[in-house]
Every structure is written in C-alpha cells, then in structure tokens.
C-alpha positions as CSV (number, residue, x, y, z in Angstrom):
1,X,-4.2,21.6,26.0
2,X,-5.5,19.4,23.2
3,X,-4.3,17.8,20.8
4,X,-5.1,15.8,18.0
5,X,-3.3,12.9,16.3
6,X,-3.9,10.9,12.7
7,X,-2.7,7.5,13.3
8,X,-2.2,5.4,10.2
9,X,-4.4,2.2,10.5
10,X,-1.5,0.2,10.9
11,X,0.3,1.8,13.6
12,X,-3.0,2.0,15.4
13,X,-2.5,-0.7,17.9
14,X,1.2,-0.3,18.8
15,X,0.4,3.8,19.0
16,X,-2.5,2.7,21.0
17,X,-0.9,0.6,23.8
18,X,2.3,3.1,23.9
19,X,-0.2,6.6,25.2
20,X,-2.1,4.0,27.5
21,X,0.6,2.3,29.0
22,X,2.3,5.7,29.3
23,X,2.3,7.2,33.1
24,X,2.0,10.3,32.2
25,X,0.0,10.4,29.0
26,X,-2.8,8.0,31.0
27,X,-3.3,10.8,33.1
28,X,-4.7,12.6,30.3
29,X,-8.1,11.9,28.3
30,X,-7.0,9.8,25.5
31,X,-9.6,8.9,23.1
32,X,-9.3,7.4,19.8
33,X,-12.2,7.4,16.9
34,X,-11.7,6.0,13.1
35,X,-11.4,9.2,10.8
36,X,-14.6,8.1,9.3
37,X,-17.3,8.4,11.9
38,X,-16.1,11.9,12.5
39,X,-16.6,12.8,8.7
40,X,-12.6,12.8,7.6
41,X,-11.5,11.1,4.8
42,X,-9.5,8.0,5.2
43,X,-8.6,5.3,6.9
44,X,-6.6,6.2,9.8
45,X,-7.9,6.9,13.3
46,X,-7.6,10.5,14.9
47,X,-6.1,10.0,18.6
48,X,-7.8,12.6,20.8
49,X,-5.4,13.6,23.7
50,X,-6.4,16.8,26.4
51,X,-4.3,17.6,29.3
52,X,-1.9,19.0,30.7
53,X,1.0,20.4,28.3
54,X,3.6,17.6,30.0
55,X,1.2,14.7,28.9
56,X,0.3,16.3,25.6
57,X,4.2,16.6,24.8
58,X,4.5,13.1,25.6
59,X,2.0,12.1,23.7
60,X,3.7,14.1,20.6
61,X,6.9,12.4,21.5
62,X,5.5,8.7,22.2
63,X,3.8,9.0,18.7
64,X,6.6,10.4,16.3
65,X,5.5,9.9,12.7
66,X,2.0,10.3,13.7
67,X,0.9,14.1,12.2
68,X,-0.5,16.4,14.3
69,X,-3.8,17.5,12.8
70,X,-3.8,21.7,11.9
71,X,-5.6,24.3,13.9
72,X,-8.6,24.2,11.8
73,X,-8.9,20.5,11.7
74,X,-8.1,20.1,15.4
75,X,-11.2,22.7,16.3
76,X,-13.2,21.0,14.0
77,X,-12.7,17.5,15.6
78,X,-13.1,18.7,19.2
79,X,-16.3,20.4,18.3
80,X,-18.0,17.4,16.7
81,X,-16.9,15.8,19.5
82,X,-18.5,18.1,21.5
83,X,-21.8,18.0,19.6
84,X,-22.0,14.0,19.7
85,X,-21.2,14.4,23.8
86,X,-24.0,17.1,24.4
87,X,-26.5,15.0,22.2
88,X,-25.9,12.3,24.5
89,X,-26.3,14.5,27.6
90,X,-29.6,15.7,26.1
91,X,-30.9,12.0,25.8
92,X,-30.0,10.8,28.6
93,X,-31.7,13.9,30.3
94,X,-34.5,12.9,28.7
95,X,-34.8,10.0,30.6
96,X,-35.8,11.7,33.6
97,X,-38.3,14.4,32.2
C-alpha cells in the first residue's frame, strides 16, 4: 500500500524522527522530498511511505494533522517518482554499455 503525506515545513523534523524511530513504520520505505522538486506548489514536504497496510496505518496515526494527499495526486507523485528512479537506472546502465 502507499501512501502519501503533505507535511507542513514546520512539522517536518518532529514528523520526520516520529515514522523513523517508529518499529513498525521503519519497516516500510519512508521517503521524504520538498513539494517543490516534484513540481507541487508550496512549501511543505510530501512524506512517501509503501508497505504493508499495518505500517501505512501507523504512519497515518503517527502523523495526525498531516493530510493525506488524494488519489490523483498520490498517483501522480509515485509516478514521477518512478520516472526520476528509472532515469537513474538508465544512467547508470549506461555505465557499463
């Protein structure tokens, strides 16, 4: 499951160290990017968590008052990232040729 977090810039750090710290959301893949290098408007940072439902839930619950992004915007994020991680594939593959 993923999900996909906006965390005001200054609950960024204390949001931070709470999922990380977490034993059951550090299981997960937590990843956090400012809202900006992915194109959003703003200055908060999007906090990128995919798991398992019991670390995603605790992820929600560890981060109350931190919106959820919507479908759409969720998709959106995840494929960008996806982009940005298979550009990086393809150049380092081209290392090798």
């Amino acid at each position: 499951m993923d999900l996909v977090l906006r965390v005001p810039k200054d609950k960024y750090r204390k949001v931070r160290d709470l999922l990380l710290k977490d034993d059951t959301v550090s299981r997960a893949s937590v990843n956090f990017r400012e809202a900006k290098t992915l194109e959003f408007a703003g200055d908060d940072y999007l906090c990128i968590v995919q798991g398992l439902d019991g670390a995603v839930a605790r992820a929600r619950e560890i981060a109350q008052g931190c919106p959820a992004a919507e479908p759409k915007e969720r998709d959106l994020v995840l494929s960008k990232l996806k982009g940005e991680s298979e550009a990086a594939a393809a150049g380092f593959g081209s290392i090798f040729e």
